[in-house]
C-alpha positions as CSV (number, residue, x, y, z in Angstrom):
1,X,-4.6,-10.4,-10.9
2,X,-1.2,-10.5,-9.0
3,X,-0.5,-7.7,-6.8
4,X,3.5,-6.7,-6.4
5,X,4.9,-4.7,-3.6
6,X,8.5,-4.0,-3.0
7,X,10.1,-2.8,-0.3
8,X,13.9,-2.7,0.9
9,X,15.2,0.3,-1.6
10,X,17.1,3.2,-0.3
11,X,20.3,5.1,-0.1
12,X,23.5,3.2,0.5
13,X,27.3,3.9,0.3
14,X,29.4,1.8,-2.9
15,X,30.6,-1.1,-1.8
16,X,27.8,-1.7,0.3
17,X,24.5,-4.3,0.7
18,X,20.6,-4.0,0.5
19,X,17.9,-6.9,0.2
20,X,14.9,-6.2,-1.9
21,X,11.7,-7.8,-1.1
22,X,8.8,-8.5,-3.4
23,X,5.3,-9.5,-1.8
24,X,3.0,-11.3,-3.8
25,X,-0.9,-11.3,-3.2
26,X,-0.9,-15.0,-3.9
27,X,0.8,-17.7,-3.7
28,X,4.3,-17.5,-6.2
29,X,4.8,-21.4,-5.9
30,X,2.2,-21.2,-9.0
31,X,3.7,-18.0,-10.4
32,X,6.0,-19.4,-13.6
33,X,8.7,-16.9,-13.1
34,X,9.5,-14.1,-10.9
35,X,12.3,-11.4,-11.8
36,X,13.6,-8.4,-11.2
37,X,14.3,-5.6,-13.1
38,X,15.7,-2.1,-12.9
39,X,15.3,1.6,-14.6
40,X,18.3,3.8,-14.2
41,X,18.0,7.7,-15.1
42,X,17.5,7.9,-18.5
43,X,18.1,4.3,-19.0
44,X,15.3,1.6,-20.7
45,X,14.2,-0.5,-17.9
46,X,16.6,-3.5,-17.8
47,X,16.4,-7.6,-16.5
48,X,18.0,-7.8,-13.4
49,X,17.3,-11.2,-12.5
50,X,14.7,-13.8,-12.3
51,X,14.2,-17.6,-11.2
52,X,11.8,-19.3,-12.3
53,X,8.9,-22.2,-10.7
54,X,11.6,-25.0,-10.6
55,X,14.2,-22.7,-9.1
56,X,16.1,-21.8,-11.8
57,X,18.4,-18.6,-12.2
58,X,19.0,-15.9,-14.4
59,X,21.4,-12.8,-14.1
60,X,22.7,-9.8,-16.6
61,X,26.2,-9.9,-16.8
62,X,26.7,-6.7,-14.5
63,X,25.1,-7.9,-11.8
64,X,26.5,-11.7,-11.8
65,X,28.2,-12.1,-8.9
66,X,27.2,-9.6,-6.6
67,X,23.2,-10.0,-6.6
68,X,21.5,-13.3,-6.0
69,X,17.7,-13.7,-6.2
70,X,15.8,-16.2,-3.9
71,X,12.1,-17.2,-3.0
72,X,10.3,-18.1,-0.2
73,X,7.3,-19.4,-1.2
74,X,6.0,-20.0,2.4
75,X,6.1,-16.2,2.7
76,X,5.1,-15.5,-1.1
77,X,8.4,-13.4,-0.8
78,X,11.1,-12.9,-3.7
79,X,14.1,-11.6,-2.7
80,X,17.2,-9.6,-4.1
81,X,20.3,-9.1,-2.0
82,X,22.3,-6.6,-3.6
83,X,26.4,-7.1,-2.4
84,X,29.2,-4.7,-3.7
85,X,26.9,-2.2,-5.0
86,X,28.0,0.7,-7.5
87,X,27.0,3.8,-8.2
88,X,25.7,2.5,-11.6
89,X,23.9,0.3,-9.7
90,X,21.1,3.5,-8.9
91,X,17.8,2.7,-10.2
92,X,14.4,1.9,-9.4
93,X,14.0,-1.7,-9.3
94,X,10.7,-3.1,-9.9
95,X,9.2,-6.5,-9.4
96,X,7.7,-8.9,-11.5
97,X,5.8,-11.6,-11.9
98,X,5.2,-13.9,-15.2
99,X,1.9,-16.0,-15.2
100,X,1.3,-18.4,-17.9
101,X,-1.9,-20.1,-17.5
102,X,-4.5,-20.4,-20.7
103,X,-2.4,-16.4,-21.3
104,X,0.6,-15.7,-20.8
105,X,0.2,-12.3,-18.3
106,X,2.6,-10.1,-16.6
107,X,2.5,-8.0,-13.4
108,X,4.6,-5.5,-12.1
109,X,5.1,-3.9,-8.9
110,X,5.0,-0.3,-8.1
111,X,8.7,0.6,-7.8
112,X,11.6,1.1,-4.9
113,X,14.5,3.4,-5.5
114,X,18.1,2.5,-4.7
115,X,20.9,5.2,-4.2
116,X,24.6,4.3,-4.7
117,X,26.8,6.9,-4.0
118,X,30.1,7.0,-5.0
């Protein structure tokens, strides 16, 4: 059982910057991949972003460019800094982590809100 918290969320003015962080309750060097994604209002809940155990990237389209995800594994910390952010950017973002073992099994974290206004 992987535990998830993410901090960072909150309100911030277009145009400007916030870093999520995700916690893991173990080590994420053995965690296959580790993402982000978000829920606006009355939206489905979308990928964000993810890399994966060897470091590789992945980003939607309307975030490419402005958000970049990163891990520190000494910290089991994974990290979204969020540049140039729009109002359509508002969502909860929730972290996740992808474990493929003798199952495949996903985690998710609780939740942190983030505010763009316009």
């Amino acid at each position: 059982q992987v535990q998830l918290v993410e901090s960072g969320g909150g309100l911030v003015q277009a145009g400007g910057s916030l870093r999520l962080s995700c916690a893991a309750s173990e080590t994420i060097s053995s965690i296959n991949v580790m993402g982000w994604y978000r829920q606006g209002p009355g939206k489905q809940r979308e990928l964000v972003a993810h890399i994966t155990i060897s470091d590789s990237t992945n980003y939607s389209d309307s975030v490419k460019g402005r958000f970049t995800i990163s891990r520190d594994n000494a910290k089991n910390t994974v990290y979204l800094q969020m540049n140039s952010l729009k109002p359509e950017d508002t969502a909860v973002y929730y972290c996740c982590a992808v474990v493929i073992r003798t199952a495949r099994r996903t985690y998710w974290g609780q939740g942190t809100q983030v505010t763009v206004s316009s």
